[in-house]
N, CA, C and O atoms as a Tinker XYZ file with bonds, in Angstrom:
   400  protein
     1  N      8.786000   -7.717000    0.692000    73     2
     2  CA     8.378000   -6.666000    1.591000    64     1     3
     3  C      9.510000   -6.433000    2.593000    63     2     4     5
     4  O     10.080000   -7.311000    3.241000    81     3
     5  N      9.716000   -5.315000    2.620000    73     3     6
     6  CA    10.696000   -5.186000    3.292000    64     5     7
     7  C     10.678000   -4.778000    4.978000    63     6     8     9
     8  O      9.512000   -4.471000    5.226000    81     7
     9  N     11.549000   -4.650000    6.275000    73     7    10
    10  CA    11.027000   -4.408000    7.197000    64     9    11
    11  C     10.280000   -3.895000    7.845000    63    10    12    13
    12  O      9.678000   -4.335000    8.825000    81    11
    13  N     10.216000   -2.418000    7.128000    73    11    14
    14  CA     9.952000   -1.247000    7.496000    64    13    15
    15  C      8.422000   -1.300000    6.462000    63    14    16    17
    16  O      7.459000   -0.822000    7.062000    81    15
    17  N      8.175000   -1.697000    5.344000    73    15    18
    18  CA     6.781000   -1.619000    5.246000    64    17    19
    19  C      6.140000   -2.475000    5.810000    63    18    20    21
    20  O      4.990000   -2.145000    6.102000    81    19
    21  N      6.669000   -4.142000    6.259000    73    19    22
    22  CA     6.086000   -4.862000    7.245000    64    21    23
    23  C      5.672000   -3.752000    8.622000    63    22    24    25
    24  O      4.475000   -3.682000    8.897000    81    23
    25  N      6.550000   -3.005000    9.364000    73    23    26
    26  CA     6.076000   -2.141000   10.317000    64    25    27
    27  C      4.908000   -1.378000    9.897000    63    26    28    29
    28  O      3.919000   -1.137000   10.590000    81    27
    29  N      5.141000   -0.992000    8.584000    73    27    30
    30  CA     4.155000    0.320000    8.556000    64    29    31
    31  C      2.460000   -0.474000    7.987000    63    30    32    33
    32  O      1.471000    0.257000    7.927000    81    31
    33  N      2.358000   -1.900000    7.641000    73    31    34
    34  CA     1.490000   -2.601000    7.262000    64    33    35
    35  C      1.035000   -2.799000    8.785000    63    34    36    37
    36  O     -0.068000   -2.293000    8.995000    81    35
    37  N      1.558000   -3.347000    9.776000    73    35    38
    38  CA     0.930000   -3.653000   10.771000    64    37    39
    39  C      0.593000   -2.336000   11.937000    63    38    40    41
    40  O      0.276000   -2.604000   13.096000    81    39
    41  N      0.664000   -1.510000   11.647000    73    39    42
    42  CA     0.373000    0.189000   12.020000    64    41    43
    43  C     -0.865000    0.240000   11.600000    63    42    44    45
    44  O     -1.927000    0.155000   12.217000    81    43
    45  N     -0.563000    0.425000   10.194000    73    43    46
    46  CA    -2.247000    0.945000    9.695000    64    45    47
    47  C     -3.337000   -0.413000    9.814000    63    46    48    49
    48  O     -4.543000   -0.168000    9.805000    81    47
    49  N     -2.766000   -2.127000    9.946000    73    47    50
    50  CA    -4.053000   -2.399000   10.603000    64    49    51
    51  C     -4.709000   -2.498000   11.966000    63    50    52    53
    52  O     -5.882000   -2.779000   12.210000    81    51
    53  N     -3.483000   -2.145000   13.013000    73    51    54
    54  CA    -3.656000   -1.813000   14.212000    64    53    55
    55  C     -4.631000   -0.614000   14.411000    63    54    56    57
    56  O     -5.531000   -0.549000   15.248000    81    55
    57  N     -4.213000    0.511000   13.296000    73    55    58
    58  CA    -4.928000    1.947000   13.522000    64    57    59
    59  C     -6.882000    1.493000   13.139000    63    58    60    61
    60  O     -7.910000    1.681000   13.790000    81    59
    61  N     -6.663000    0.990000   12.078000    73    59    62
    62  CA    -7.861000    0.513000   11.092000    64    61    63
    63  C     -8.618000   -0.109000   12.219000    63    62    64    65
    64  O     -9.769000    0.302000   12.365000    81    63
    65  N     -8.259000   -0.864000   12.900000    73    63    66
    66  CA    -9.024000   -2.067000   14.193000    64    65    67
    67  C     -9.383000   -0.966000   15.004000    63    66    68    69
    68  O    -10.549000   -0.757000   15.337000    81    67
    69  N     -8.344000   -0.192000   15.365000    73    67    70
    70  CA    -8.461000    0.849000   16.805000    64    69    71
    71  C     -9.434000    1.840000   16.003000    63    70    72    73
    72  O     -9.935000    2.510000   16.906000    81    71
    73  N     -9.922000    2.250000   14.891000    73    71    74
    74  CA   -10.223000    3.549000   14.645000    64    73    75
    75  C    -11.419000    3.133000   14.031000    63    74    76    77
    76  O    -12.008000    4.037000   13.439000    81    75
    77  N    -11.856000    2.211000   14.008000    73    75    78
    78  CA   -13.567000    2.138000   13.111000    64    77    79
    79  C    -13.529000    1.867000   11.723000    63    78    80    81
    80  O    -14.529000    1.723000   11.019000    81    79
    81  N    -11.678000    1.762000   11.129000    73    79    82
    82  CA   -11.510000    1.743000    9.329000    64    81    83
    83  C    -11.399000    2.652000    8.972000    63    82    84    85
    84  O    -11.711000    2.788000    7.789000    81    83
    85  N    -10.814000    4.066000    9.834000    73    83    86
    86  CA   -10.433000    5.090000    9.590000    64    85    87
    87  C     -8.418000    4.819000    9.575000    63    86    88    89
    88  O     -7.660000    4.391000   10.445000    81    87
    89  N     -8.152000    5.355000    8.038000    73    87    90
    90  CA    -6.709000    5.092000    8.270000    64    89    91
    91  C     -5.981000    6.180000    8.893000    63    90    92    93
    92  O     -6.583000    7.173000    9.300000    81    91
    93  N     -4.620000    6.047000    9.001000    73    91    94
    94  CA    -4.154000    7.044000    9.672000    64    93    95
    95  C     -3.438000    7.977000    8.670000    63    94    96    97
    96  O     -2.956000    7.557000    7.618000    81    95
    97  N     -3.388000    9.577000    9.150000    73    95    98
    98  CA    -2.750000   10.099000    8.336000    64    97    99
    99  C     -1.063000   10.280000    8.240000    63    98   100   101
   100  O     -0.140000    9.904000    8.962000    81    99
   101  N     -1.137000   11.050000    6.977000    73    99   102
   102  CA     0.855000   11.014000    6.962000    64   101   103
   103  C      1.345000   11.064000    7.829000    63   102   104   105
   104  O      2.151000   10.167000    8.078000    81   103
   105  N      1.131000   12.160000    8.797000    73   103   106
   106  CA     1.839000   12.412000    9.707000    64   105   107
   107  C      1.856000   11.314000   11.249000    63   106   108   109
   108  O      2.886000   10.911000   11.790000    81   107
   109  N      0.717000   11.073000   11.616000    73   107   110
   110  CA     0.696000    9.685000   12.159000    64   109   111
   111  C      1.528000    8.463000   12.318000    63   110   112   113
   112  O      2.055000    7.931000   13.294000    81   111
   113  N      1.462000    8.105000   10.670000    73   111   114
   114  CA     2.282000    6.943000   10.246000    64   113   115
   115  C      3.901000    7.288000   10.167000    63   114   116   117
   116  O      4.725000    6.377000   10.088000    81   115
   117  N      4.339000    8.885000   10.199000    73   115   118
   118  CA     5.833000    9.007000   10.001000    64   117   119
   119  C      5.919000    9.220000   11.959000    63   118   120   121
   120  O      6.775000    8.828000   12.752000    81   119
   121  N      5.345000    9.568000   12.058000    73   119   122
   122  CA     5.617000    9.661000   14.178000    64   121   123
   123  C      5.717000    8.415000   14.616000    63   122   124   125
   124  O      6.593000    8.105000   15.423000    81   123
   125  N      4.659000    7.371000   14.045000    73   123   126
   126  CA     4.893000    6.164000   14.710000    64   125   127
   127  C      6.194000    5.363000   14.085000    63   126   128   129
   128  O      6.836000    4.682000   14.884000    81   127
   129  N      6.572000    5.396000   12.875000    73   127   130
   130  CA     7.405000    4.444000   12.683000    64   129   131
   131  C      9.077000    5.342000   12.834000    63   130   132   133
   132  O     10.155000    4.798000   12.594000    81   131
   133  N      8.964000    6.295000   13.127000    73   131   134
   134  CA    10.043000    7.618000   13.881000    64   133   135
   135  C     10.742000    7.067000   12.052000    63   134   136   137
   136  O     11.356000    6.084000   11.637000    81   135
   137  N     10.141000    8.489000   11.354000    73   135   138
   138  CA    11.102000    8.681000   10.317000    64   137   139
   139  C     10.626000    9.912000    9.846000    63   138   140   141
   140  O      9.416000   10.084000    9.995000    81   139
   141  N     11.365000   10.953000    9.235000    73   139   142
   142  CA    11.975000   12.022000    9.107000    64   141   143
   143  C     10.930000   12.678000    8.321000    63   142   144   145
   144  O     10.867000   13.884000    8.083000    81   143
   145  N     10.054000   11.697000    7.911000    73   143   146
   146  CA     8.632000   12.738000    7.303000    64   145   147
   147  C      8.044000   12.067000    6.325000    63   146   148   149
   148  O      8.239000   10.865000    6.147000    81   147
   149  N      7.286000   12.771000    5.619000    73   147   150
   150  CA     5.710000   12.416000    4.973000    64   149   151
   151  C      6.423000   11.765000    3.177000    63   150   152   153
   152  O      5.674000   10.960000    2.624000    81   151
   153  N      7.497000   12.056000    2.555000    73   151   154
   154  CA     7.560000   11.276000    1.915000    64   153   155
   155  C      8.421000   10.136000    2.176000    63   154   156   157
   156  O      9.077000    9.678000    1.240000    81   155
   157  N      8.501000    9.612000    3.362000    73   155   158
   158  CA     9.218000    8.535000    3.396000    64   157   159
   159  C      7.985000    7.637000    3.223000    63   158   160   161
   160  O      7.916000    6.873000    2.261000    81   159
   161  N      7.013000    7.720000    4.142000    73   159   162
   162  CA     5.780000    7.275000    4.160000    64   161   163
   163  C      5.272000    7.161000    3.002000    63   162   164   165
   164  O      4.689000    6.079000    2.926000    81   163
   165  N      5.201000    7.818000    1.951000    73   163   166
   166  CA     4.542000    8.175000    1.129000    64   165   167
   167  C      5.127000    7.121000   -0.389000    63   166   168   169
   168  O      4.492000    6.823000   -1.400000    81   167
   169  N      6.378000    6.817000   -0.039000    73   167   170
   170  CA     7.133000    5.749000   -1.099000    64   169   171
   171  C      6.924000    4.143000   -0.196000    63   170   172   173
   172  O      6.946000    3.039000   -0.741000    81   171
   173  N      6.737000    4.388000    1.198000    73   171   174
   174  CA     6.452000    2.792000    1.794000    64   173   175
   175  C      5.108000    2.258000    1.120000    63   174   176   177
   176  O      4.913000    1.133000    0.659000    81   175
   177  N      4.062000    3.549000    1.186000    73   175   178
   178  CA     2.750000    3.134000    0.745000    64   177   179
   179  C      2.796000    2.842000   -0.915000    63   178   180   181
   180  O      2.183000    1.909000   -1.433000    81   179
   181  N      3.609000    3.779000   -1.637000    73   179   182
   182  CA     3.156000    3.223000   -2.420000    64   181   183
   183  C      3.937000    1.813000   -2.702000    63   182   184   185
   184  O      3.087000    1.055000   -3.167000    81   183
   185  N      5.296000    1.088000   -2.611000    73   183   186
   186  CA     5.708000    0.138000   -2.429000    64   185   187
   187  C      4.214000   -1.075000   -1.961000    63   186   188   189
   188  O      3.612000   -2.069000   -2.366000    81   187
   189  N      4.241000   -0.472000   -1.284000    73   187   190
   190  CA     3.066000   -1.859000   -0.260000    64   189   191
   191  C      1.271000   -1.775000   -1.617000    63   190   192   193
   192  O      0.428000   -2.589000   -1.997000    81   191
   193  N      1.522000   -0.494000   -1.815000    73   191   194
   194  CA     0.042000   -0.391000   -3.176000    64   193   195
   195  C      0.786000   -1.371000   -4.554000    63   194   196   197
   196  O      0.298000   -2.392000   -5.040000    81   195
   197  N      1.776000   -0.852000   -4.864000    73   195   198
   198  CA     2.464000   -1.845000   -6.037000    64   197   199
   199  C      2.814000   -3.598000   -5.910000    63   198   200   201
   200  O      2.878000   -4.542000   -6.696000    81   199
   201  N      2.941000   -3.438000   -4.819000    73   199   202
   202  CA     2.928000   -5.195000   -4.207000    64   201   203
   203  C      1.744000   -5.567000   -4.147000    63   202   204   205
   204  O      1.604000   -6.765000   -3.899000    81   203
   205  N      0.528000   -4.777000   -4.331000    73   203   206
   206  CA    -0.777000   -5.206000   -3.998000    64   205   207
   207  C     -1.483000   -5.822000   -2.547000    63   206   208   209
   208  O     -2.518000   -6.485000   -2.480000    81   207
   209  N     -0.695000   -5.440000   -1.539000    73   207   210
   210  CA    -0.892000   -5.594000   -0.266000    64   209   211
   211  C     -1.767000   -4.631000    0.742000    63   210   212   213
   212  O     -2.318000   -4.952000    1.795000    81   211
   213  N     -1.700000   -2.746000   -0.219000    73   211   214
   214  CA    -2.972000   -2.303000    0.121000    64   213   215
   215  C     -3.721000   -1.538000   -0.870000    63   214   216   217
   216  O     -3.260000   -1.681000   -2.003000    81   215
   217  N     -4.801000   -0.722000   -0.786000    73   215   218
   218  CA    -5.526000   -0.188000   -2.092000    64   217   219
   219  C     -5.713000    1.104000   -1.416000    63   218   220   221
   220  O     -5.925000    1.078000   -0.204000    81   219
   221  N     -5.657000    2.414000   -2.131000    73   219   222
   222  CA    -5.681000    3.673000   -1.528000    64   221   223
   223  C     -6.201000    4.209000   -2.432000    63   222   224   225
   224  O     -5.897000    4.049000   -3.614000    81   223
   225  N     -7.453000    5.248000   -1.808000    73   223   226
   226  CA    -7.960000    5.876000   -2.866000    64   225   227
   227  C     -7.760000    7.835000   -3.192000    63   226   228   229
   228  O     -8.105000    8.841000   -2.573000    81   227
   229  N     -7.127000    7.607000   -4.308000    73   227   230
   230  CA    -5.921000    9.083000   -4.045000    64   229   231
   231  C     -6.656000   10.560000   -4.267000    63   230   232   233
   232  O     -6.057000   11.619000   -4.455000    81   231
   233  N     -8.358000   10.343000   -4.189000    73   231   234
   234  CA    -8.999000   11.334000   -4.108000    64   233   235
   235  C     -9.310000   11.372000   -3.004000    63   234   236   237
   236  O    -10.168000   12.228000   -2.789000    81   235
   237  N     -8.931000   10.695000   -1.977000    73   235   238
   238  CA    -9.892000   10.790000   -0.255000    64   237   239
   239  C     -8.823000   10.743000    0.421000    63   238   240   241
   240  O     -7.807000   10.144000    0.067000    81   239
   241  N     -9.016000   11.607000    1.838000    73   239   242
   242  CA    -7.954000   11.650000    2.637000    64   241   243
   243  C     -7.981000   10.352000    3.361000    63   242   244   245
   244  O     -9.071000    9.818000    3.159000    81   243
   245  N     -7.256000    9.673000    4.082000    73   243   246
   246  CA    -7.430000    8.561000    4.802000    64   245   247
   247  C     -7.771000    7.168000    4.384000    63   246   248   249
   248  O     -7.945000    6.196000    5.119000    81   247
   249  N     -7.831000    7.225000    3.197000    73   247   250
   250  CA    -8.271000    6.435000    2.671000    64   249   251
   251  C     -7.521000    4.904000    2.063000    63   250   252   253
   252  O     -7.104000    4.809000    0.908000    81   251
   253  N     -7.463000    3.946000    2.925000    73   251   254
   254  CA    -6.066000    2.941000    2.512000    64   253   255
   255  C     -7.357000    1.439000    3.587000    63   254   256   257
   256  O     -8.104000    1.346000    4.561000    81   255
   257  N     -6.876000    0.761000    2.623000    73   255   258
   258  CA    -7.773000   -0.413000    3.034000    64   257   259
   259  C     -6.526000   -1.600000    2.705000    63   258   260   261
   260  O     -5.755000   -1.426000    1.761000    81   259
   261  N     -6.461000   -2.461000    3.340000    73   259   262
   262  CA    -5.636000   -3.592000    3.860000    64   261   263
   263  C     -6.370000   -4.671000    2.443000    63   262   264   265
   264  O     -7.523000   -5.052000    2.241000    81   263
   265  N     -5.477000   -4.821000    1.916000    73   263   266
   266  CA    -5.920000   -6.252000    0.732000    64   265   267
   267  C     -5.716000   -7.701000    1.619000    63   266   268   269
   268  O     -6.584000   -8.347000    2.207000    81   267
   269  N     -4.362000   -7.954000    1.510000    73   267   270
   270  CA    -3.499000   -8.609000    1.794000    64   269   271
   271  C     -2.651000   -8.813000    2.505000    63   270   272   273
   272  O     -1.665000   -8.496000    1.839000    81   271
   273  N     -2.180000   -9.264000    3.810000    73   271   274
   274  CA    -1.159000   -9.647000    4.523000    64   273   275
   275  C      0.516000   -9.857000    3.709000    63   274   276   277
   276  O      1.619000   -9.878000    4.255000    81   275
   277  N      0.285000   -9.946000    2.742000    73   275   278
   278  CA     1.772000  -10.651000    1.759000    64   277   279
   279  C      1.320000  -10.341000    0.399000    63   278   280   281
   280  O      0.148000  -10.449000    0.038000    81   279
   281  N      2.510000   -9.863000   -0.510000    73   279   282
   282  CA     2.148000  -10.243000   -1.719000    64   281   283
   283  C      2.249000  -11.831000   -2.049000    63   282   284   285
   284  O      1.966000  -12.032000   -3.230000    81   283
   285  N      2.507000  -12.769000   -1.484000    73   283   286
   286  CA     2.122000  -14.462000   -1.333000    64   285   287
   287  C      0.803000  -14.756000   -0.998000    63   286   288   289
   288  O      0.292000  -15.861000   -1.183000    81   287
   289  N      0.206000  -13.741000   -0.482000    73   287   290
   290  CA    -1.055000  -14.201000   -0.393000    64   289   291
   291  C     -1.748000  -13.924000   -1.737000    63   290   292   293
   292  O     -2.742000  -14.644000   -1.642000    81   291
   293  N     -1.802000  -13.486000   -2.593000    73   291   294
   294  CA    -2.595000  -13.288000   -3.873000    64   293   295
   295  C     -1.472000  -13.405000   -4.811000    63   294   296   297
   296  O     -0.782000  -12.399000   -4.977000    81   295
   297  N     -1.158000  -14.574000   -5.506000    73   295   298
   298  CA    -0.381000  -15.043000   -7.081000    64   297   299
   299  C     -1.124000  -14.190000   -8.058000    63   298   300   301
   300  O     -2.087000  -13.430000   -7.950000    81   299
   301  N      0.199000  -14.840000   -9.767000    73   299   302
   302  CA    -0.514000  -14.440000  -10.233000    64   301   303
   303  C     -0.207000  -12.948000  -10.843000    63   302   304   305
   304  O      0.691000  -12.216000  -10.427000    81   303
   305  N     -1.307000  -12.564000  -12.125000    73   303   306
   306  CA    -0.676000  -11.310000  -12.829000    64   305   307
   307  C     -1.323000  -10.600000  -11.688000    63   306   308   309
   308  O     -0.465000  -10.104000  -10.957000    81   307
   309  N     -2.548000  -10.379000  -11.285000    73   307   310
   310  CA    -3.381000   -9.756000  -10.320000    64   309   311
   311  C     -2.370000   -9.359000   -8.860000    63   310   312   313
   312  O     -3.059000   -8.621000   -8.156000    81   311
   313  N     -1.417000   -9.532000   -8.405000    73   311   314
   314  CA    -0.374000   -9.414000   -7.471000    64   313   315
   315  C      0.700000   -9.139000   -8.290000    63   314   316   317
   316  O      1.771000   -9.621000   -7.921000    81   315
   317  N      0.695000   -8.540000   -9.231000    73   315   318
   318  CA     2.457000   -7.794000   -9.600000    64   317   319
   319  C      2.602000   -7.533000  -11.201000    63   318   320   321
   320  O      1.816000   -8.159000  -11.911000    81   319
   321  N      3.191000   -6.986000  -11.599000    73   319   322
   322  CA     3.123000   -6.188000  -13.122000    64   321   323
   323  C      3.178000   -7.356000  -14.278000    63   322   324   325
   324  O      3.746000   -8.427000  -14.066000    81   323
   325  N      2.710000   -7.130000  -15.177000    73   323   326
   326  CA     2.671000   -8.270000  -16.359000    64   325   327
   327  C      4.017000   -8.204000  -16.880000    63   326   328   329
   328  O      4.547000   -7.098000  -16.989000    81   327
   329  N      4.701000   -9.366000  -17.252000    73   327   330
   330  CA     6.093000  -10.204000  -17.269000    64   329   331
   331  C      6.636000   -8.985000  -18.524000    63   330   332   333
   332  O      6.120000   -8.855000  -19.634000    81   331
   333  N      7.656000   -8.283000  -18.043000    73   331   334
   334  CA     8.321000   -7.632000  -18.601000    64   333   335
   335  C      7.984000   -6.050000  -19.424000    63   334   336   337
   336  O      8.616000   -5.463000  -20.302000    81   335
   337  N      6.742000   -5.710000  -18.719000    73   335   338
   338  CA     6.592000   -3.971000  -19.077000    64   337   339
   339  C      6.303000   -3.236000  -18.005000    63   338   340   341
   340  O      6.120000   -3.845000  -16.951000    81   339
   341  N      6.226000   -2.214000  -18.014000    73   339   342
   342  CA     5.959000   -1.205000  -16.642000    64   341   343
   343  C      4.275000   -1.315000  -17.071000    63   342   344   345
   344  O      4.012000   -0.365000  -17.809000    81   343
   345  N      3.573000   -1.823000  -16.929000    73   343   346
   346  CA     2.193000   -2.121000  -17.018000    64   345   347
   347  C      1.781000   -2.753000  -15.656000    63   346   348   349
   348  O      2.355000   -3.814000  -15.414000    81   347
   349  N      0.836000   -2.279000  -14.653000    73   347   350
   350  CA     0.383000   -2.945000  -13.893000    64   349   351
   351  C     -1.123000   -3.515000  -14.317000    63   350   352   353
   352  O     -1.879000   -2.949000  -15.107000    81   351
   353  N     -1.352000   -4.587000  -13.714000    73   351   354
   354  CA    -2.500000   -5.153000  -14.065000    64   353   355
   355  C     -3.422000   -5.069000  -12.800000    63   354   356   357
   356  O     -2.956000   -5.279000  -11.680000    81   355
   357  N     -4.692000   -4.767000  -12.995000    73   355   358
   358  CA    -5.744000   -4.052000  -12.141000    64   357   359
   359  C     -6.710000   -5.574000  -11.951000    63   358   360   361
   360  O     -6.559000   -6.374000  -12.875000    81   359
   361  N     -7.464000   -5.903000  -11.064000    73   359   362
   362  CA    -8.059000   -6.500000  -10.519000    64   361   363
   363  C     -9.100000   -7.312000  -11.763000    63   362   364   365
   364  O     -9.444000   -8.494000  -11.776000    81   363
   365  N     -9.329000   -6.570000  -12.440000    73   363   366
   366  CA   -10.138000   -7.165000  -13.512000    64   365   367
   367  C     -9.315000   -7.647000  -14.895000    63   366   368   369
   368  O     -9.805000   -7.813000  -16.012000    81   367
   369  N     -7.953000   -7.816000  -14.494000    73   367   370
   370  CA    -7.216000   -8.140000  -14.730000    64   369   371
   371  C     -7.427000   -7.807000  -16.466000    63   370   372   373
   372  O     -7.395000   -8.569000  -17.432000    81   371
   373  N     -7.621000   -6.525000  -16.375000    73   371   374
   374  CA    -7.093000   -5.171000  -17.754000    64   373   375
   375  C     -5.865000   -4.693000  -17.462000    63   374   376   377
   376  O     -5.415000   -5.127000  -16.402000    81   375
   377  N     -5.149000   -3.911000  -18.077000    73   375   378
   378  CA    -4.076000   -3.424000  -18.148000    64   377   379
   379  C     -3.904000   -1.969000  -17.679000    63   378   380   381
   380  O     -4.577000   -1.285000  -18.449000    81   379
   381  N     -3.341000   -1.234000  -16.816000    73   379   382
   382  CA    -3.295000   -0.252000  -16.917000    64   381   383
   383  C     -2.128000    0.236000  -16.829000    63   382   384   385
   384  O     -1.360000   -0.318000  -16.043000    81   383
   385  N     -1.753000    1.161000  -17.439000    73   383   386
   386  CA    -0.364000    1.764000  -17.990000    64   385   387
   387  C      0.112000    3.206000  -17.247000    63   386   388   389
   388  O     -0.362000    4.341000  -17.196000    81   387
   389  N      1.431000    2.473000  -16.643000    73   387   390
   390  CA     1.752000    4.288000  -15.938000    64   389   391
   391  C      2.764000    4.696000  -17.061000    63   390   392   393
   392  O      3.565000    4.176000  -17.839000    81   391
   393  N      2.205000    6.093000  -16.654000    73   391   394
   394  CA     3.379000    7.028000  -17.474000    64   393   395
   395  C      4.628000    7.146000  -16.810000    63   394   396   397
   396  O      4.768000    7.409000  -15.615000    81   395
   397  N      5.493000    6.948000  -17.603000    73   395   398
   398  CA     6.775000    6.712000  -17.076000    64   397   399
   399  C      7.667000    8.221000  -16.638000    63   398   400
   400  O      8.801000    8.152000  -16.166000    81   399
């Protein structure tokens, strides 16, 4: 994890505490961490979703829930892609396949 999604991890659970579990939106998260706009944000999150550190649901606005503090906190295929394909592995630890 790198610095800057460490910043932007402890944002949205600061916002999440302050807001009732309402996350914050794009624009929010690019004002607070002062960067140049909505897809910078938008590659931190998903970085921090692929590490399995948060879960976002890409039909709802606002929608980002805190898993994990670390990808060290959850080992394991369930915390990071199965050993050598672009396959991520989903919680029920099935396979699911991005299109490349």
């Amino acid at each position: 994890m790198t610095r800057r999604q460490r910043e932007l991890l402890d944002y949205i659970k600061a916002y999440l505490a302050a807001n009732h579990g309402v996350a914050p939106s794009f624009e929010e998260m690019a004002k607070a961490l002062n960067v140049a706009g909505k897809a910078n944000v938008f590659r931190m999150l998903n970085a921090l979703e692929d590490q399995g550190v948060i879960r976002r649901d890409h039909n709802r606005a606002r929608r980002i829930e805190v898993i994990a503090d670390s990808p060290e906190y959850e080992r394991g295929y369930r915390a990071g892609y199965a050993a050598g394909c672009r396959a991520r592995v989903n919680e029920s630890w099935s396979i699911v396949v991005r299109a490349a």
